[in-house]
N, CA, C and O of each residue as an XYZ file, in Angstrom:
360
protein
N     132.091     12.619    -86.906
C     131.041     13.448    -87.482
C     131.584     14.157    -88.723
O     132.785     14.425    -88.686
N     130.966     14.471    -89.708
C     131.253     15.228    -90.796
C     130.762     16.753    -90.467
O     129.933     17.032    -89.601
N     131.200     17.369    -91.026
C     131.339     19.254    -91.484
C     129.745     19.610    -91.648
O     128.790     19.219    -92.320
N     129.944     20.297    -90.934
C     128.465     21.102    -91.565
C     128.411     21.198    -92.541
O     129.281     20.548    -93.120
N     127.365     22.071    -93.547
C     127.432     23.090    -94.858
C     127.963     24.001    -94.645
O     128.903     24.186    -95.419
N     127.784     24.972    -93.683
C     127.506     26.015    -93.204
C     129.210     26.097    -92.457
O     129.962     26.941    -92.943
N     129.587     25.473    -91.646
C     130.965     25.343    -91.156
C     131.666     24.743    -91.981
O     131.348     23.717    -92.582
N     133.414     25.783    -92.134
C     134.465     25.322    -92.820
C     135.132     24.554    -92.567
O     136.058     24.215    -93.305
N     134.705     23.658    -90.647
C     135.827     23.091    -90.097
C     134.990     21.639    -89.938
O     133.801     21.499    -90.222
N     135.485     21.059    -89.650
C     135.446     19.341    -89.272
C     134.880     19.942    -87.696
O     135.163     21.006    -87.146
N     134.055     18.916    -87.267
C     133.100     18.846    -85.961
C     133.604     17.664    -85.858
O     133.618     16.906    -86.827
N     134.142     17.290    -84.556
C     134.496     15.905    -84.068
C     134.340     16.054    -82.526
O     135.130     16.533    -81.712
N     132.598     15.291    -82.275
C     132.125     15.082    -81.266
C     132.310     14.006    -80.329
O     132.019     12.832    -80.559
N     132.820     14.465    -79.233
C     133.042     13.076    -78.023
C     131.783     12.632    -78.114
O     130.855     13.210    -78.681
N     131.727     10.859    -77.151
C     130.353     10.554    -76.854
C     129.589     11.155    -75.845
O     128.382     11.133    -75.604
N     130.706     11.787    -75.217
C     130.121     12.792    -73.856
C     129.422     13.897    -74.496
O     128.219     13.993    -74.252
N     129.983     14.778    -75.300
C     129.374     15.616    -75.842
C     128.018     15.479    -76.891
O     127.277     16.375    -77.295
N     127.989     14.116    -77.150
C     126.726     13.995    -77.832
C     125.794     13.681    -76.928
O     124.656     14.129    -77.063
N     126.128     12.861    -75.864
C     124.981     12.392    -75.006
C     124.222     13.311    -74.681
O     122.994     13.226    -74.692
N     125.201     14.792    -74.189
C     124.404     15.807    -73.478
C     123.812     16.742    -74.514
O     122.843     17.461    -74.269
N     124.431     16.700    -75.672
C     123.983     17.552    -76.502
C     122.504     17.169    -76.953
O     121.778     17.980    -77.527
N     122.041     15.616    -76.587
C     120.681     15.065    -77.455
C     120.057     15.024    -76.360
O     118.887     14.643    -76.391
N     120.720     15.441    -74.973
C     119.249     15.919    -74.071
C     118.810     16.975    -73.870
O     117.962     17.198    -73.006
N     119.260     17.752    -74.563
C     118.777     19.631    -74.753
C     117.929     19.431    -75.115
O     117.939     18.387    -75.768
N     116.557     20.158    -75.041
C     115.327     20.454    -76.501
C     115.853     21.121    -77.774
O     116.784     21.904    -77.960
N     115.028     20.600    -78.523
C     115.250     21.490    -80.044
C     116.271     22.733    -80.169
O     117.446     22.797    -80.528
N     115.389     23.645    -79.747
C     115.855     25.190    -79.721
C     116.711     25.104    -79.381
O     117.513     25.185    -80.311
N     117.404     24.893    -78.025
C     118.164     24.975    -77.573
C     120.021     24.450    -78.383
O     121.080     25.063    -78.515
N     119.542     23.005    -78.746
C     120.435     22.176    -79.730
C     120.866     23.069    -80.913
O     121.991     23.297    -81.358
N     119.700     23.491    -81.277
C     119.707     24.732    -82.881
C     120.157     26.055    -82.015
O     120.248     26.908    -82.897
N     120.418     26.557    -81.036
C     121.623     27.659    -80.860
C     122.657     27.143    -80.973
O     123.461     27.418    -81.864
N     122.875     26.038    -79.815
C     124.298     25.769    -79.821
C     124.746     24.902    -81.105
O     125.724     24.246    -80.747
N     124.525     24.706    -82.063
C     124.818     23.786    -83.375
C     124.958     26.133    -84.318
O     125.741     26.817    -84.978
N     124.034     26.209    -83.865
C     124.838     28.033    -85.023
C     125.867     28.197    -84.204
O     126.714     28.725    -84.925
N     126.368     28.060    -83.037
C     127.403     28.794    -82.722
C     128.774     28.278    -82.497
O     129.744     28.769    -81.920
N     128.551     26.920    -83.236
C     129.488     25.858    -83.399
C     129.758     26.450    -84.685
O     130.751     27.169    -84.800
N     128.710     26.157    -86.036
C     128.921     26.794    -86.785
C     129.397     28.396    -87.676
O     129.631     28.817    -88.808
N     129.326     28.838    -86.267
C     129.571     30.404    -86.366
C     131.079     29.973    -85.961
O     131.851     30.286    -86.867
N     131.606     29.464    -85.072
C     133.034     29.146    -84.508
C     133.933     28.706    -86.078
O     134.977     29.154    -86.552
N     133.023     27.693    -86.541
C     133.860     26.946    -87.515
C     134.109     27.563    -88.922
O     134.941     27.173    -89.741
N     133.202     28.637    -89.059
C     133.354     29.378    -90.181
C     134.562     30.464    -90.024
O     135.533     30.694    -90.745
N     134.355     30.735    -89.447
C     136.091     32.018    -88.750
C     137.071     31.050    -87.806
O     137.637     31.684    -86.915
N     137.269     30.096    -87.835
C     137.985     29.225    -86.999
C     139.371     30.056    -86.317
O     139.529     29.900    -85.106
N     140.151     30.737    -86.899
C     141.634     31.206    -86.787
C     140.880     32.931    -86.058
O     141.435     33.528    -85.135
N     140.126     33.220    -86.451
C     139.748     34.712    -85.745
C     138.621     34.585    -84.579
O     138.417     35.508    -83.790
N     137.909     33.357    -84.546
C     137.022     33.660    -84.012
C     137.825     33.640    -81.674
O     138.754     33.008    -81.170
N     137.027     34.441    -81.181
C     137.705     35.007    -80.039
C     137.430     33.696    -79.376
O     136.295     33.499    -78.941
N     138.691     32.441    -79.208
C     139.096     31.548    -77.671
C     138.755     31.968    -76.804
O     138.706     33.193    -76.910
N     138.316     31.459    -75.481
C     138.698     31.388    -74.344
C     139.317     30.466    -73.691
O     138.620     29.507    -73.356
N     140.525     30.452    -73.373
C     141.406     29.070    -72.153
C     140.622     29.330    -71.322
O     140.085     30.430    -71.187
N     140.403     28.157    -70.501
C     140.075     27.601    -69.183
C     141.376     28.030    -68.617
O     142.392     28.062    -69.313
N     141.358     28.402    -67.207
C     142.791     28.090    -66.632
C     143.107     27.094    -65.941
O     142.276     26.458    -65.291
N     143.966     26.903    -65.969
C     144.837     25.309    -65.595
C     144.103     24.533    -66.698
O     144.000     23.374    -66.295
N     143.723     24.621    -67.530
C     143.335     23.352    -68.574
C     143.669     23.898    -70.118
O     144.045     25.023    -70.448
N     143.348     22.468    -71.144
C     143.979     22.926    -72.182
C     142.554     22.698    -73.032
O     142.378     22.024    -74.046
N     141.713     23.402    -72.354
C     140.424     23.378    -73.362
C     139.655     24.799    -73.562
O     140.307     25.712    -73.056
N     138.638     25.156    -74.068
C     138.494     26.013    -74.268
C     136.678     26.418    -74.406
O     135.868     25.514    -74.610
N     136.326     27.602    -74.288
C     134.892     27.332    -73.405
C     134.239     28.520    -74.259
O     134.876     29.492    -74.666
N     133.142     28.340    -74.428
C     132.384     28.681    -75.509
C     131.001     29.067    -74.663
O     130.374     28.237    -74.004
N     130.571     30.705    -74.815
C     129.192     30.569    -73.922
C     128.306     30.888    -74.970
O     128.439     31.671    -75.911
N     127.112     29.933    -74.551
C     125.766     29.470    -75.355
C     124.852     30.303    -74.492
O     124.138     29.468    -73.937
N     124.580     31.209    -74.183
C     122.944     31.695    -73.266
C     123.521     31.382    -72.102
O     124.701     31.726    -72.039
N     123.031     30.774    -71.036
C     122.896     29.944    -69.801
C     123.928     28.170    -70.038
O     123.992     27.161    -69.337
N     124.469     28.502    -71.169
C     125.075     27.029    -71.228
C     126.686     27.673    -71.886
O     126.974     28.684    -72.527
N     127.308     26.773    -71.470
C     128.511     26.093    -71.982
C     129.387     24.946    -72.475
O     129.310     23.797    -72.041
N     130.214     25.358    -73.408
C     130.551     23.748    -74.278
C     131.808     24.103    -74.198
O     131.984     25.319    -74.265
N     132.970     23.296    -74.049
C     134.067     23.094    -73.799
C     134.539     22.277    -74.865
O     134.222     21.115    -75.120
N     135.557     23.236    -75.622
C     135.920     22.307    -77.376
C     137.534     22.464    -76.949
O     137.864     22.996    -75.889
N     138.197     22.096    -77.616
C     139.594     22.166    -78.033
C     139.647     22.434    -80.019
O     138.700     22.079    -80.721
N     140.520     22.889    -80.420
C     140.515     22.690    -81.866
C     141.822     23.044    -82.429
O     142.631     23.538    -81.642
N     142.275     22.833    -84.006
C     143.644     22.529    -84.837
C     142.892     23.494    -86.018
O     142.170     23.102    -86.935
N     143.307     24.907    -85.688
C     143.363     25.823    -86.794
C     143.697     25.533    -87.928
O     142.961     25.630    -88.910
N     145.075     25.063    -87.932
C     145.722     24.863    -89.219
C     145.041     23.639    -90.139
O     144.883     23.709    -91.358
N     144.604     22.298    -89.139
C     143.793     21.684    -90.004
C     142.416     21.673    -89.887
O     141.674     20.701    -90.029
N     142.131     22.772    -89.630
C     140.139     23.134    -89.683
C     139.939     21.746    -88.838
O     139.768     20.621    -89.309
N     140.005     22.114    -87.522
C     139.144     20.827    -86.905
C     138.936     21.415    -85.638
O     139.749     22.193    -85.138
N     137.635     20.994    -84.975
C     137.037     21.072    -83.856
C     136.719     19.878    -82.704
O     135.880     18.977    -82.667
N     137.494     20.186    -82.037
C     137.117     19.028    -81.140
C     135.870     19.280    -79.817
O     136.220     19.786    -78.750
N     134.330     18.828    -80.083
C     133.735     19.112    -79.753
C     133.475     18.320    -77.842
O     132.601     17.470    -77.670
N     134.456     18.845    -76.558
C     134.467     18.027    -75.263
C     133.183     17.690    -74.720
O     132.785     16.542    -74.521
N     132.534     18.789    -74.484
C     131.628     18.654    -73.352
C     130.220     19.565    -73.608
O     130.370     20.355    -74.539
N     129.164     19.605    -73.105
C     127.990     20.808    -73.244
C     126.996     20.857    -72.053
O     126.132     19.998    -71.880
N     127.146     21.707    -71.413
C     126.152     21.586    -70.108
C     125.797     22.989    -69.794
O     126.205     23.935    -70.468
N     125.051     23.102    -68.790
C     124.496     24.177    -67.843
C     125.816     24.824    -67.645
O     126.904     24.267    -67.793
N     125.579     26.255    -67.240
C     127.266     26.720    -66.904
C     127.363     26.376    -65.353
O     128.453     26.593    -64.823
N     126.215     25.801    -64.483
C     126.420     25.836    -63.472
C     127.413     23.952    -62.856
O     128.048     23.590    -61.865
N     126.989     23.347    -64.116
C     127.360     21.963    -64.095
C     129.112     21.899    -64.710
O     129.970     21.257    -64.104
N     129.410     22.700    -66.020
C     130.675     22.644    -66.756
C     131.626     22.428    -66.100
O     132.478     21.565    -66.308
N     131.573     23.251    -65.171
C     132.997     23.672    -64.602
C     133.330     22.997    -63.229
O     134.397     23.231    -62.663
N     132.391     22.159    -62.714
C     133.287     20.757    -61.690
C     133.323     20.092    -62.093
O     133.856     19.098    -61.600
């Protein structure tokens, strides 16, 4: 995937993460796509969360969560997973 406008960082979406991301409705897709973009614009400040025991990192959307990994130094986002928060986490 290429960079937003709006984001400074590279978006690099699994196929997992797109599948689920194109069964959201609209609205929903257009939060979580600003808050990707809100991530990627402050990339180095914006506040992580680790998972524990894992090396990914979890991002809350409303009632949803997306699980990214990312490379500060080279502006990149690795976009894992996006689901219900009740689904993410088994």
């Amino acid at each position: 995937m290429s960079p937003d406008p709006v984001s400074a960082s590279l978006q690099i979406w699994t196929h997992t993460f797109c599948r689920d991301f194109d069964r959201f409705p609209p609205h929903i897709q257009q939060t979580i796509q600003d808050k990707i973009d809100e991530m990627g614009a402050r990339l180095e400040s914006f506040p992580h969360h680790r998972l524990r025991g894992a090396n990914e990192y979890r991002l809350r959307v409303g009632d949803h969560r997306m699980l990214h990994d990312f490379d500060a130094p080279d502006g990149k986002i690795y976009l894992l997973y996006v689901g219900h928060r009740r689904e993410v986490y088994k």
